[in-house]
C-alpha positions as CSV (number, residue, x, y, z in Angstrom):
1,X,67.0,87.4,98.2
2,X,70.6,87.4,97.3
3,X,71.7,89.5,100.6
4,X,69.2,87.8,102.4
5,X,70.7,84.4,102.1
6,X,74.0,86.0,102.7
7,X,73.1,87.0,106.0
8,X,71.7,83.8,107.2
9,X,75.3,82.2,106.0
10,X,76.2,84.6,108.1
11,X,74.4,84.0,111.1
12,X,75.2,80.4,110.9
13,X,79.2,81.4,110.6
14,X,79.6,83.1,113.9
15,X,78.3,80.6,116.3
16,X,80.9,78.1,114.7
17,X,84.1,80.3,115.1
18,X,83.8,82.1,118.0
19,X,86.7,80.5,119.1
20,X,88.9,82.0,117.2
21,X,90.9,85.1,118.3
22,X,93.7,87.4,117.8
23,X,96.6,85.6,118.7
24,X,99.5,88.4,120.3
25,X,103.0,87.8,120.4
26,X,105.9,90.1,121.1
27,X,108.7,90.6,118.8
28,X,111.0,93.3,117.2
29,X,109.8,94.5,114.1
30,X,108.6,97.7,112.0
31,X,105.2,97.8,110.7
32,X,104.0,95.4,108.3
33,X,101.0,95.9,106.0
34,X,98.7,93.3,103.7
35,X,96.8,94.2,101.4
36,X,94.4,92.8,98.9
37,X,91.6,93.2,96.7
38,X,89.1,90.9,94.7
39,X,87.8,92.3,91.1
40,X,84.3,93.6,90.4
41,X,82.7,91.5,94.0
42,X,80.3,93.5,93.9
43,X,77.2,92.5,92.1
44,X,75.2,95.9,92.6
45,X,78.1,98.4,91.1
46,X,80.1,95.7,89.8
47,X,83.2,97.3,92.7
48,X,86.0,95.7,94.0
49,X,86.3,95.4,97.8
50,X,90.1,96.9,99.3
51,X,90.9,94.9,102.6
52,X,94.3,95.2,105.0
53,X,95.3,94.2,108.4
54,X,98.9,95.7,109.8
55,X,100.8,94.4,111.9
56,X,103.1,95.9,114.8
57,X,105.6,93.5,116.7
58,X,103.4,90.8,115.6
59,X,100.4,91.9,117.0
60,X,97.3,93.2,114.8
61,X,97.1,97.2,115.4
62,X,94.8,98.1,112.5
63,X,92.5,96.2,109.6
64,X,89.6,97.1,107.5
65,X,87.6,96.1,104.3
66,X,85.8,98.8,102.0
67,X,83.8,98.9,99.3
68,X,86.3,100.7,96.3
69,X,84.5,104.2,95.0
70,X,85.4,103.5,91.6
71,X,84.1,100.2,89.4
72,X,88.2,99.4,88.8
73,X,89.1,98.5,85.0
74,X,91.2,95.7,86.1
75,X,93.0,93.4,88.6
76,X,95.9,95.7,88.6
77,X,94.3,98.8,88.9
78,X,91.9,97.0,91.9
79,X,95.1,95.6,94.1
80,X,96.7,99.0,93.0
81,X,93.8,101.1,94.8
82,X,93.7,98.7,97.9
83,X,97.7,99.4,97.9
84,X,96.9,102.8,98.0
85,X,94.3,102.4,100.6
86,X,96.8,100.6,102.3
87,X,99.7,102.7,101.9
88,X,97.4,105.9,103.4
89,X,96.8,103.6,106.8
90,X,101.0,103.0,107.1
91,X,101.9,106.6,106.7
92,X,98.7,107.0,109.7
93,X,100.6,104.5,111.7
94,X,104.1,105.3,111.3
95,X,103.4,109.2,112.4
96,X,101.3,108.0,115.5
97,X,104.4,106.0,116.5
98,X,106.8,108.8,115.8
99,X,104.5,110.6,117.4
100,X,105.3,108.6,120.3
101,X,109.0,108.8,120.1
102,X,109.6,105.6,117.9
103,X,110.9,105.8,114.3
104,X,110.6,101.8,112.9
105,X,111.8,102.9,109.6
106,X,110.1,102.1,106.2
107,X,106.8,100.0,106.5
108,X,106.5,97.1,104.9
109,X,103.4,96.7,101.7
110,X,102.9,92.9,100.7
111,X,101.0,92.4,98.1
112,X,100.0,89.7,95.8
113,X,99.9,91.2,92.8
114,X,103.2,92.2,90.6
115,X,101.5,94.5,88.5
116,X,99.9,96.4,91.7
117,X,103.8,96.2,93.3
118,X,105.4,97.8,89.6
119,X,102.6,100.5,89.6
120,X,103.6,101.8,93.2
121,X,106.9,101.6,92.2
122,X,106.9,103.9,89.0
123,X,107.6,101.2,86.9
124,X,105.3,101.2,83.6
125,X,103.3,98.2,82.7
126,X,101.7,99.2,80.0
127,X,100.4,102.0,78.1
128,X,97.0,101.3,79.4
129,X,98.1,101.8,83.4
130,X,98.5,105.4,82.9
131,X,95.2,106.6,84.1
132,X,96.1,104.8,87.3
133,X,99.4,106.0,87.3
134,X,97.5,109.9,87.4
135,X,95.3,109.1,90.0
136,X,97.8,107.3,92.5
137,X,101.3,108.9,91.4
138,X,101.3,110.2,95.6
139,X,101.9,107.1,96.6
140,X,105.2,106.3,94.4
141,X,106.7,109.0,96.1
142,X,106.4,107.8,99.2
143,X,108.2,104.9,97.8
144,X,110.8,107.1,97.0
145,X,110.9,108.9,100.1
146,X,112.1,105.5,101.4
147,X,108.4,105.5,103.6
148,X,106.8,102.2,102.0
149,X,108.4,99.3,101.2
150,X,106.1,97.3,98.9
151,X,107.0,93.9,98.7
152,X,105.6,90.6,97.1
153,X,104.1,87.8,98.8
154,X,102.2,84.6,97.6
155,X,98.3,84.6,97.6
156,X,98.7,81.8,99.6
157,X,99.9,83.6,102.5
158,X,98.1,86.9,102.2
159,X,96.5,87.9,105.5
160,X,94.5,90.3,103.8
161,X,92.6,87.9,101.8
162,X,90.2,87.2,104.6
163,X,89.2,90.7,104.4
164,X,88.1,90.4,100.3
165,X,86.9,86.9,100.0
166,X,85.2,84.2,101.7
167,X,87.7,81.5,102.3
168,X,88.5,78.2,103.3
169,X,88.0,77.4,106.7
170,X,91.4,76.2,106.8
171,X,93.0,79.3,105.1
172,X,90.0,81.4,107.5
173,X,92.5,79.2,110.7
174,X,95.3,79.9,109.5
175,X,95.4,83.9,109.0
């Protein structure tokens, strides 16, 4: 009953913003990634859902939302597996564009979450980070490779939040 009222929501959503669009400017820039989570959305598995949208020159080249494997233990460790997620699809993007014959350095991570932004960078939290330490440690050395740049940025402008919660139709506007 749940998912069934969802999808009428759903239904009635679409008709009502499809004038909305991608808008695509040029601009000089590297790649720049968001990435955000919510915690335990789910009501099945009790999950977190990972969402990210990168940006190239100021145009959208890549975004997706997904259902996390694992039931995460906390915020931190739920922003620090969508950062992972995230961090995955920048290393992607940055070899197709080498690929191509550009090098736009180190991409950019923002993330609303400090505790997420320490974790990727090595720094300990708290004894009871280390099992996410474990599973993720790859992506810190990216960091140090000078690859990823994760950065902070306020929830309030987080791109990626339309990807892991329903918003505000203002805030929905805005991004």
């Amino acid at each position: 009953t749940q998912h069934w009222g969802a999808g009428i929501y759903l239904l009635k959503y679409l008709p009502g913003t499809k004038e909305l669009g991608l808008k695509w400017e040029k601009s000089k820039g590297g790649i720049i990634g968001y990435v955000d989570s919510d915690f335990a959305g789910d009501l099945d598995g009790f999950r977190s859902t990972s969402g990210f949208i990168f940006l190239s020159n100021g145009t959208a080249i890549s975004w997706g939302s997904k259902l996390q494997k694992l039931a995460a233990l906390s915020t931190v460790e739920a922003e620090f597996v969508a950062m992972s997620s995230g961090v995955q699809e920048a290393l992607w993007l940055s070899k197709l564009v080498r690929d191509v014959g550009e090098d736009l350095g180190a991409a950019v991570i923002l993330s609303d979450n400090t505790g997420a932004i320490a974790n990727i960078r090595g720094i300990p939290i708290s004894p009871r980070t280390k099992h996410i330490g474990v599973r993720y440690h790859r992506i810190r050395g990216e960091v140090v490779k000078g690859n990823i740049d994760p950065q902070y940025i306020h929830t309030s402008e987080n791109v990626a939040d339309m990807f892991t919660k329903i918003l505000p139709k203002a805030s929905f506007v805005k991004f």
